[in-house]
N, C-alpha and C positions, 0 to 999 in steps of 0.2 A: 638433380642434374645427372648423376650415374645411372639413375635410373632409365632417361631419356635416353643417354648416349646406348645403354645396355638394348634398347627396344631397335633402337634404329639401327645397332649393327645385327639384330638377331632379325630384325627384315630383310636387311641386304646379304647375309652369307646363310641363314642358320633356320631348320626349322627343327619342331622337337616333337618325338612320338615316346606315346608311354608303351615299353613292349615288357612283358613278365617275363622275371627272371627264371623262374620254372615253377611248373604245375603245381608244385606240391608244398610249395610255400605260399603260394598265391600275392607275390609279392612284384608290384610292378614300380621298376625306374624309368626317368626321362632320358631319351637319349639323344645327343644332339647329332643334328647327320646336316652335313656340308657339301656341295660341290667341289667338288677340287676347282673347276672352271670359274668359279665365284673369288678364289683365295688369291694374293699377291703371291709370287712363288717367298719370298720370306715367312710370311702365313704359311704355306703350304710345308715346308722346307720344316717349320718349328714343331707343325701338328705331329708329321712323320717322323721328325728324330725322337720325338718325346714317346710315341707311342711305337714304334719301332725297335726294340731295346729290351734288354743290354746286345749291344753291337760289338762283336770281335774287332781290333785293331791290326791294319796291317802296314806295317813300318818299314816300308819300302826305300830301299836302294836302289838307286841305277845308274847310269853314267852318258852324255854324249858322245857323239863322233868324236869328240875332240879327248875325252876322257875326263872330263869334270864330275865330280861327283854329287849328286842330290840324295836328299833319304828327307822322308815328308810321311807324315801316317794320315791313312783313311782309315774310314769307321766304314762303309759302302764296300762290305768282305767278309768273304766267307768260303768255306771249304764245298767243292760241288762235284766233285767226282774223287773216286779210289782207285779204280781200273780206266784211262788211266788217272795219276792222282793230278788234280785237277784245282787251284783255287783263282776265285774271279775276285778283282776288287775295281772302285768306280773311281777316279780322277775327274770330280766335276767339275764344266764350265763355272766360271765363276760368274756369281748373282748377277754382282753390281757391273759388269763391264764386258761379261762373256765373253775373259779371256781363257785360256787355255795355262793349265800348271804344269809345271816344267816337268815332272815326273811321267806325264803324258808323252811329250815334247820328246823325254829322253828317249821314252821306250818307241817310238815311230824311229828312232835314228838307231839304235842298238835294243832289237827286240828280248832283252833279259834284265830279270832282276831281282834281289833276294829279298825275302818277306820274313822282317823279323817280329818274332811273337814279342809283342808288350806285357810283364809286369809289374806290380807295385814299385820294387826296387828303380825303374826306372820310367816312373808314369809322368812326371814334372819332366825330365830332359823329353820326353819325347813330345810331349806339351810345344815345349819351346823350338821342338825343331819344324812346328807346321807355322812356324811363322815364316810370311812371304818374305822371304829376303831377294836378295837382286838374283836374279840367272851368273852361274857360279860363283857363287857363294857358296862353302863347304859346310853344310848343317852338322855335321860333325864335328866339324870344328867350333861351332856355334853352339851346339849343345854339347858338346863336352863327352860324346862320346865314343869308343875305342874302332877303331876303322883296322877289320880281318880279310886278310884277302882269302876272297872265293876257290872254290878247287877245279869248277867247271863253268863258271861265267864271270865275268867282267867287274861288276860291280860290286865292292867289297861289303861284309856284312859286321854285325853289331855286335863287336865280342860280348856286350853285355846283355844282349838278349839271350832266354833261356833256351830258346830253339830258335834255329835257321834255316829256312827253305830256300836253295838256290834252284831258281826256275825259269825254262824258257819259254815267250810268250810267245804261243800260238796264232793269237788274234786279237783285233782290236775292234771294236764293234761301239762305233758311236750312237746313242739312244735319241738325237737331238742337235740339231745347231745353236739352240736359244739360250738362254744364260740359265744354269742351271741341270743344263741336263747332263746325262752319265756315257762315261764312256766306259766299257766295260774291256776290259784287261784280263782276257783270259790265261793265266800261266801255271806249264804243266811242271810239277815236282820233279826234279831232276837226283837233289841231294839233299837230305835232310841230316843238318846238326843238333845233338842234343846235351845240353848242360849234363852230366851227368850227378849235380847236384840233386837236382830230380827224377830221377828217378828210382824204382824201387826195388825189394831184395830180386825181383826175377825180372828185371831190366825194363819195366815201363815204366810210363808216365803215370809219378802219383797226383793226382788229382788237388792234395792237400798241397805238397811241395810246388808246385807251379806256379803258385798264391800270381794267378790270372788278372788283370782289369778288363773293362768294356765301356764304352762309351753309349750313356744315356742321352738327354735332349739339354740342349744349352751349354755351361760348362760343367753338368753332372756325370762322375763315372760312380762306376761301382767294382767292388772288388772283391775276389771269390777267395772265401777264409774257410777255414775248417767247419767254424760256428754256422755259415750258410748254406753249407754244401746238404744237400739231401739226394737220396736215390732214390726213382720209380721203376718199379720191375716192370718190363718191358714183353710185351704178351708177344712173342714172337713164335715161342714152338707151341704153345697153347692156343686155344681161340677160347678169350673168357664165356660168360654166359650172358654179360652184356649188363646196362642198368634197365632195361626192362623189361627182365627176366629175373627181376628181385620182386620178394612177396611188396603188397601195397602199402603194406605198415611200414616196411622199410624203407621202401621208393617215396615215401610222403612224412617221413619225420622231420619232426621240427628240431632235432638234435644234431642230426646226421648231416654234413656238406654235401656240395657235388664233389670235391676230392675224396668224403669217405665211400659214395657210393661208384665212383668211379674204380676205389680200392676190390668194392664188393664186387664188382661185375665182371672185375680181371681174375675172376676163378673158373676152373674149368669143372670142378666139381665140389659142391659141397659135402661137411661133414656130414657122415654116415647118423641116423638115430642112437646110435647106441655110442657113438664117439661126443654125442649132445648132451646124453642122460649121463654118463660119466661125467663129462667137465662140471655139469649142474652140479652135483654131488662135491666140486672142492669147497673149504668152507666158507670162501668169500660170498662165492654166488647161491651157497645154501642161506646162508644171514640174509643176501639180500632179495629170495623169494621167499624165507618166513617171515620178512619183515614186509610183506608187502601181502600176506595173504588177504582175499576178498577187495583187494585193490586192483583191478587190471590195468589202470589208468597211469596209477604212480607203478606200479610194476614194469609194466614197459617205458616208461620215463625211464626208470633207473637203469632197466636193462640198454637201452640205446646210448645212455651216460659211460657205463662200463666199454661195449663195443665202440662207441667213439676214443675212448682213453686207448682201447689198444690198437684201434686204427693207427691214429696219430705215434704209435710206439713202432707202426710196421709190422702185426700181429693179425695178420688178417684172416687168417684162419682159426684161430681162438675169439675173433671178434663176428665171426660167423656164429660159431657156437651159439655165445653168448645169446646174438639176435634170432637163432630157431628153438631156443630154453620156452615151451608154451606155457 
């Protein structure tokens, strides 16, 4: 019977092509591919947040004419300009009934509001504060948490967030009348507060100290720990050499990922021959090309094992070596 049920939703929304994940593996998956126009917006709404992600929070304040205060967080946020600074977040119509969220509501009546950064410490109260409660209603007071007044707008911010951006909104751009659609809330950086728990000996934000969340699909978040953090060097004053513009032995190993070879193509020059013939010469990779003479086979097996170990270490120039050792 799942079966059946599985054929007849995959005629009505879903069809499926085999496309290879790249050349040099020769290895092909199925991929499903949808209409958006086929999906219920709840289908559609699930596909996107799941695969959309992790998504910044932003824990908005604001206040009415009247001076009530609301504070409700979106995940439909993110930072879009510097000069000037600039972030947008989305107050969608609601699904079921396409009404309009008070935090919308407020910022049409007093265009300002402050955007507090969500972490760990307080990812549960802010949980609780995106529950619909009545139009004033103090989510601060509902969630329990510390109401700071502002320096240069109206709506008070969230002593407990570790930064605060007090911003005023330049424009409101509705995407949609139908249930579901975004309105986007452009608001530009006025004042930024920062915890100075966080930050470090020369006065920025450390990355580790922030300990971040973001909002995945359903009720999944995820949260940024020291253990997850990694760094990709960023080819900005360089122009690598590209993936291909690596030899074909490299570009087609079956050792090597598309993040190592992405590693290899963010170089703007390779080791010199004689900077090659030396690293051969230390005694790891002397053992492991006597150990492999009249083998070409397992030779470069081995050799693309060692360059994968120091990829993954961030060695990517010693992991060149390794892979031009002929």
């Amino acid at each position: 019977m799942r079966g059946t049920k599985q054929s007849q939703r995959t005629s009505k929304h879903q069809s499926y092509s085999r496309l290879p994940r790249c050349a040099r593996n020769d290895i092909f998956i199925s991929m499903l591919s949808i209409k958006t126009s086929d999906l219920s917006i709840p289908e559609l709404h699930a596909y996107l947040q799941y695969a959309i992600a992790p998504r910044p929070i932003c824990f908005a304040s604001t206040v009415d004419k009247d001076g009530n205060v609301n504070l409700s967080p979106f995940s439909f946020f993110n930072l879009f300009s510097s000069n000037p600074p600039v972030c947008v977040f989305s107050p969608s119509r609601r699904v079921r009934d396409n009404t309009t969220k008070h935090t919308l509501e407020n910022i049409h009546e007093v265009p300002e509001c402050v955007i507090n950064i969500v972490n760990y410490a307080m990812v549960q109260q802010t949980s609780l504060a995106s529950v619909e409660y009545p139009k004033g209603i103090n989510e601060f007071i509902k969630s329990g948490f510390t109401p700071l007044a502002s320096e240069l707008v109206r709506p008070p911010r969230v002593a407990e967030a570790p930064v605060q951006l007090e911003c005023v909104v330049n424009e409101v751009k509705p995407l949609g009348n139908g249930p579901g659609a975004g309105n986007l809330i452009i608001a530009e950086i006025k004042l930024i507060h920062i915890n100075e728990a966080i930050l470090d000996a020369d006065g920025k934000i450390d990355q580790e100290k922030i300990d971040l969340v973001a909002r995945l699909g359903g009720d999944w978040y995820c949260r940024v720990t020291k253990d997850n953090l990694f760094k990709v060097a960023k080819p900005v004053r360089s122009i690598g050499i590209g993936v291909d513009a690596l030899p074909y032995a490299i570009r087609n190993s079956k050792v090597l990922t598309g993040n190592n070879l992405g590693q290899l193509g963010n170089v703007e020059v390779l080791p010199t021959d004689e900077e090659t013939e030396h690293y051969a010469q230390s005694p790891e990779l002397k053992d492991l090309l006597d150990a492999t003479i009249g083998d070409s086979q397992t030779r470069e097996l081995q050799l693309h094992l060692k360059a994968k170990q120091l990829l993954d270490d961030g060695k990517v120039e010693e992991a060149w070596k390794v892979l031009l050792i002929s």
